[in-house]
FILUMNU-357893 format. One record per residue (C-alpha): x, y, z. Coordinates in steps of 0.001 Angstrom, whole numbers, plus 500000, padded with zeros to 6 digits. Each point is the difference from the previous one (the first is absolute). Example, Ala and Ser with C-alpha at 12.3 -4.5 7.8 and 13.67 -1.06 7.14 Angstrom:
2
lumdo c1 512300&c2 495500&c3 507800
lumdo c1 501370&c2 503440&c3 499340
***
This chain:
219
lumdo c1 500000&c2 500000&c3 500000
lumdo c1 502661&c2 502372&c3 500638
lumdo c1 501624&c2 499300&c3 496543
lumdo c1 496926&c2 500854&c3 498485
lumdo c1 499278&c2 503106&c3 502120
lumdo c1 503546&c2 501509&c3 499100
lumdo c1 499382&c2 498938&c3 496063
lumdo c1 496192&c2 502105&c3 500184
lumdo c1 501761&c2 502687&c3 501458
lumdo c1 502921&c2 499689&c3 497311
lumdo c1 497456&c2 500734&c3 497879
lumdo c1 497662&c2 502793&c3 501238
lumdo c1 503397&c2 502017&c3 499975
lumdo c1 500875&c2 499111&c3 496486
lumdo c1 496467&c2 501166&c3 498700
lumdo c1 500356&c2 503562&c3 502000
lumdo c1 503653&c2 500402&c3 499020
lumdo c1 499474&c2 499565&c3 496334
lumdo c1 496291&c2 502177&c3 500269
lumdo c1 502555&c2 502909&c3 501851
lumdo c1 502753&c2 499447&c3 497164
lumdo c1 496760&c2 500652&c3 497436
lumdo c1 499097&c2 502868&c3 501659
lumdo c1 503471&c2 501539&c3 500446
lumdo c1 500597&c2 499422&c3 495940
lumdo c1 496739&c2 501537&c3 499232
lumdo c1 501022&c2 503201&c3 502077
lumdo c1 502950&c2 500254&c3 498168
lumdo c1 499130&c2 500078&c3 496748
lumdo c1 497251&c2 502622&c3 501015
lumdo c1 502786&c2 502361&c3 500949
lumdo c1 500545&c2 501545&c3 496601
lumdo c1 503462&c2 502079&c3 499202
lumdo c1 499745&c2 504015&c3 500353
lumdo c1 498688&c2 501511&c3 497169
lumdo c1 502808&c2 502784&c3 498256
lumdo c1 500693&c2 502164&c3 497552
lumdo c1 503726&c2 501156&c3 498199
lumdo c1 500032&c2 503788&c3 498780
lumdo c1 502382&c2 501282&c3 497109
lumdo c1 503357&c2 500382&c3 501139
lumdo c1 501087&c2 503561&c3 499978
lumdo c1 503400&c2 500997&c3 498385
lumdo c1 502906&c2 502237&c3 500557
lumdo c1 503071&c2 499258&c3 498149
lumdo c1 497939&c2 497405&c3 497623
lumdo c1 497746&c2 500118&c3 497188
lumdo c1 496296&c2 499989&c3 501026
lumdo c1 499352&c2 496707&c3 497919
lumdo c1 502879&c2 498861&c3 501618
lumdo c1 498374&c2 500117&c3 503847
lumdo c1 496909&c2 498697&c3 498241
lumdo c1 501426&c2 497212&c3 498759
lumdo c1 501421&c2 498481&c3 503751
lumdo c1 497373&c2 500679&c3 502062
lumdo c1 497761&c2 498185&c3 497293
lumdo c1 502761&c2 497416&c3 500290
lumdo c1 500057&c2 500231&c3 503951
lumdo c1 495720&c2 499496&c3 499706
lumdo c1 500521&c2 496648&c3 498079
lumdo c1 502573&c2 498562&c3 502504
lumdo c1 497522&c2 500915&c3 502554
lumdo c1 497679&c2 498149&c3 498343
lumdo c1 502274&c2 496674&c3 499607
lumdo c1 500833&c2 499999&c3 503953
lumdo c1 496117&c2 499558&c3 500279
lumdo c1 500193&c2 501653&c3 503603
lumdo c1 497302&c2 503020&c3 498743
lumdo c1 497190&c2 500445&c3 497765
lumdo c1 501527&c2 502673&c3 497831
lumdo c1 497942&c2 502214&c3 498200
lumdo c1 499826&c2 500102&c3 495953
lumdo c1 502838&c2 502518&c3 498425
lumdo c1 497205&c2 501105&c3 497730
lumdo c1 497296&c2 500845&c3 502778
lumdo c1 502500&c2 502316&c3 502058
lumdo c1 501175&c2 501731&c3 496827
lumdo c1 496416&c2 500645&c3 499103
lumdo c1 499153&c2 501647&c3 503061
lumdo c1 502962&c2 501753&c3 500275
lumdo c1 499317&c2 501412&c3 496933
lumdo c1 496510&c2 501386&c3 500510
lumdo c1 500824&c2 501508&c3 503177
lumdo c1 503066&c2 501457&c3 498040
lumdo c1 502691&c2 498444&c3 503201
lumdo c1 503199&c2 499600&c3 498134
lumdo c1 499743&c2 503875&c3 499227
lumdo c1 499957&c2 501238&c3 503691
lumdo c1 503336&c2 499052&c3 500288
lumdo c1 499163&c2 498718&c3 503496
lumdo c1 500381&c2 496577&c3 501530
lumdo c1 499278&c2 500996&c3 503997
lumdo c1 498907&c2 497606&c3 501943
lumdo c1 496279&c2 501453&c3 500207
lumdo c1 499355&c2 499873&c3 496387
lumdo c1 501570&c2 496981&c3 499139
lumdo c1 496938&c2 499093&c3 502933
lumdo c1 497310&c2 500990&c3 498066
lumdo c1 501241&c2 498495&c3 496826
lumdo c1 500121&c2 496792&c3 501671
lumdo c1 496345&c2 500261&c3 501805
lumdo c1 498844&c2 500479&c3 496158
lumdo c1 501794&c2 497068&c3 498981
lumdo c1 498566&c2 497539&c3 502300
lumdo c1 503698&c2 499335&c3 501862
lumdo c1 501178&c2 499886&c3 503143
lumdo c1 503286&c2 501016&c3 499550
lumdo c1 501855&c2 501974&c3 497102
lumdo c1 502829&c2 499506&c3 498676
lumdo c1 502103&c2 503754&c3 499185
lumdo c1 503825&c2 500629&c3 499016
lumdo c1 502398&c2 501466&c3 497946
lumdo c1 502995&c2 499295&c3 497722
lumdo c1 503218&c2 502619&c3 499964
lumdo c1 503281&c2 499936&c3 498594
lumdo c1 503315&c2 501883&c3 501701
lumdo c1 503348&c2 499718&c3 498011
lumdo c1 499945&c2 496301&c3 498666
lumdo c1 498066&c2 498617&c3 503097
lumdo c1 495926&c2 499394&c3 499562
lumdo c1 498297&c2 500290&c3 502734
lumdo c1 496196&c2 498196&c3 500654
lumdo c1 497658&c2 501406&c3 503250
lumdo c1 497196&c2 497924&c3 500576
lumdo c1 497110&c2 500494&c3 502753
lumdo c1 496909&c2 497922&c3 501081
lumdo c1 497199&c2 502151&c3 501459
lumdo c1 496838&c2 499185&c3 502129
lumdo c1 497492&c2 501319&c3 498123
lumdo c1 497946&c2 500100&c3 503561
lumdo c1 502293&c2 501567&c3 502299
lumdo c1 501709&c2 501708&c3 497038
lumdo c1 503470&c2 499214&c3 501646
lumdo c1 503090&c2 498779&c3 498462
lumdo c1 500232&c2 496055&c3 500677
lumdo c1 503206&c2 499096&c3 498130
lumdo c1 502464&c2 502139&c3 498441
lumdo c1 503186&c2 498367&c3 497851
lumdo c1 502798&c2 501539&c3 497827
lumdo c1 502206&c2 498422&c3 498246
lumdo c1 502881&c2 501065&c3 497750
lumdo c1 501487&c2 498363&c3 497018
lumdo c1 502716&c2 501405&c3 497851
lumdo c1 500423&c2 499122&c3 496239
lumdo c1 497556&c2 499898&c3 497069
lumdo c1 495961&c2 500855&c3 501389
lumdo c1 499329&c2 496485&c3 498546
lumdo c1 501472&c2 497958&c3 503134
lumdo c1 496771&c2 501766&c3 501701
lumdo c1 498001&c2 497786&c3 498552
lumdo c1 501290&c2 497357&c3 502086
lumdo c1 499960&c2 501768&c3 503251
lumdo c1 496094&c2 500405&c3 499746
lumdo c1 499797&c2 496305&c3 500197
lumdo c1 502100&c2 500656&c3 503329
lumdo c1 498711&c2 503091&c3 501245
lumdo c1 496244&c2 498037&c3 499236
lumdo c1 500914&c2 496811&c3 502181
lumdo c1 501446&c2 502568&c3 503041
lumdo c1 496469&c2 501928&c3 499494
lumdo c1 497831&c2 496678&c3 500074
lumdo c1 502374&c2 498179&c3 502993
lumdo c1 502683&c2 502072&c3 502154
lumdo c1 501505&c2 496703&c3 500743
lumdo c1 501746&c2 498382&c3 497078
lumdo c1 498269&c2 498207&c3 497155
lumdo c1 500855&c2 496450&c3 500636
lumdo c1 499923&c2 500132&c3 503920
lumdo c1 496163&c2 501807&c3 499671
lumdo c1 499139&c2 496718&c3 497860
lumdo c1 501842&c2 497874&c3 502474
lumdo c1 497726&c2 501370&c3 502730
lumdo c1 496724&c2 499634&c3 498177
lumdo c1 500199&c2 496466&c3 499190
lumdo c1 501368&c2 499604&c3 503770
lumdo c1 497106&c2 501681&c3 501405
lumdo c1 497687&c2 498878&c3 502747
lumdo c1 497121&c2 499438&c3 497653
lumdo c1 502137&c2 497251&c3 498220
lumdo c1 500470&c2 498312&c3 503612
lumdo c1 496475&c2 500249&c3 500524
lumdo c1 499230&c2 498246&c3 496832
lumdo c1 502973&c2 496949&c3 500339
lumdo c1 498811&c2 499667&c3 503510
lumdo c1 496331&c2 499633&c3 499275
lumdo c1 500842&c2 497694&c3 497112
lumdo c1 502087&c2 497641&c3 502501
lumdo c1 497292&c2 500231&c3 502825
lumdo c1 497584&c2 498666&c3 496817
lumdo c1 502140&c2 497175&c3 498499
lumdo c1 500481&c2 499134&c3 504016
lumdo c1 496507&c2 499749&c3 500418
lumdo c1 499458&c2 497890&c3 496921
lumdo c1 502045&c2 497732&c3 500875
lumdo c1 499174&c2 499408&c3 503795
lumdo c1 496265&c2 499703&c3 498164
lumdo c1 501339&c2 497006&c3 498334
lumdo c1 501323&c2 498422&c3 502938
lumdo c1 497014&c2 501195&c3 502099
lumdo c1 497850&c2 497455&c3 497515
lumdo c1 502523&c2 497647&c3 500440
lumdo c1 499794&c2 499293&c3 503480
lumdo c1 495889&c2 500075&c3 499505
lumdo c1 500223&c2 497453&c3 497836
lumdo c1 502486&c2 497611&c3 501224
lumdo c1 502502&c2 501043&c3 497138
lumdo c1 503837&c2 499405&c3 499208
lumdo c1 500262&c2 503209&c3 502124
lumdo c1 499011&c2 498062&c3 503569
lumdo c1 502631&c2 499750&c3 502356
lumdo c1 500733&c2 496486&c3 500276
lumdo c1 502391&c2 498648&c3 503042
lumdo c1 503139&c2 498104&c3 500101
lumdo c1 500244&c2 496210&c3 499334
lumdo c1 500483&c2 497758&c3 502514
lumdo c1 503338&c2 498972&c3 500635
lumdo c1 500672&c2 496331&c3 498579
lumdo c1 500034&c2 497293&c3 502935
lumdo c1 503357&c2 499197&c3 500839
***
């Protein structure tokens, strides 16, 4: 009787782990990224086209690192547009606000591209479109031809998405307590299983009865 208390109890745990794995799973996928936006870079130093050109590169790697759900190029240029933004000349932190609460996004995206001597120089800030303060701010510097900028987007995107590094962020998510969750629950369930077998087992007089020794041979 106490074997088959413990295996009934073996069980009623496995069900309500693996129902509280379910539910943690379905939380998490109902968490959805941040909504944001990326605004024309500004230029000093560069051709306009030129600061164009990265942030729209820095908006696709932001895309790829699938952290946010970054608004279309062609939606913020169309607003911009009609409220005539790129004009003003001004990127402060209260209108780059507003922009964003007409987008939809929860955080904006703002910077600028410069050149000094032979050195290019790339200042990139996040702000919450809420609070309108300035989240994250990176610069970076790179000296050479404007084209190795291209690849420092994909860098300056990753350090935007994760301030930890790429590979150790990754590391961490598939390490998570949501995947313990789920391997324990599935352990608990393929437990239970099995002490169901033996459970029938021992009700019906199967291989799985515990038989006792043989009797020593007469001497």
């Amino acid at each position: 009787m106490k074997i088959k208390s413990l295996i009934l109890i073996f069980l009623v745990a496995a069900i309500l782990f693996s129902g509280y794995s379910r539910m943690l799973i379905a939380q998490e996928k109902k968490k959805s990224n941040p909504t944001l936006a990326v605004l024309p870079f500004s230029s000093a130093g560069v051709k306009d086209y030129e600061a164009v050109s990265l942030s729209n590169r820095l908006h696709s790697e932001l895309v790829k690192t699938k952290r946010f759900q970054v608004v279309e190029i062609e939606k913020v240029e169309a607003l911009l547009q009609e409220i005539a933004f790129r004009q003003s000349g001004i990127f402060r932190e209260e209108y780059v606000a507003q922009v964003g609460k007409m987008l939809g996004a929860q955080m904006m995206v703002t910077g600028s591209v410069g050149k000094v001597g032979n050195t290019y120089t790339v200042d990139v800030r996040i702000i919450n479109v809420r609070n309108r303060r300035v989240i994250f701010a990176k610069t970076s510097n790179s000296t050479g031809k404007i084209d190795a900028l291209l690849q420092l987007m994909n860098e300056i995107a990753w350090e935007l998405a994760y301030p930890k590094s790429k590979q150790q962020q990754l590391t961490e998510d598939k390490g998570g307590k949501k995947w313990w969750y789920v391997l324990g629950g599935t352990a608990l369930v393929g437990g239970g299983i099995t002490a169901l077998m033996l459970l029938k087992g021992n009700d019906h007089g199967g291989a799985s009865e515990v038989i006792g020794m043989p009797p020593e041979p007469p001497k």
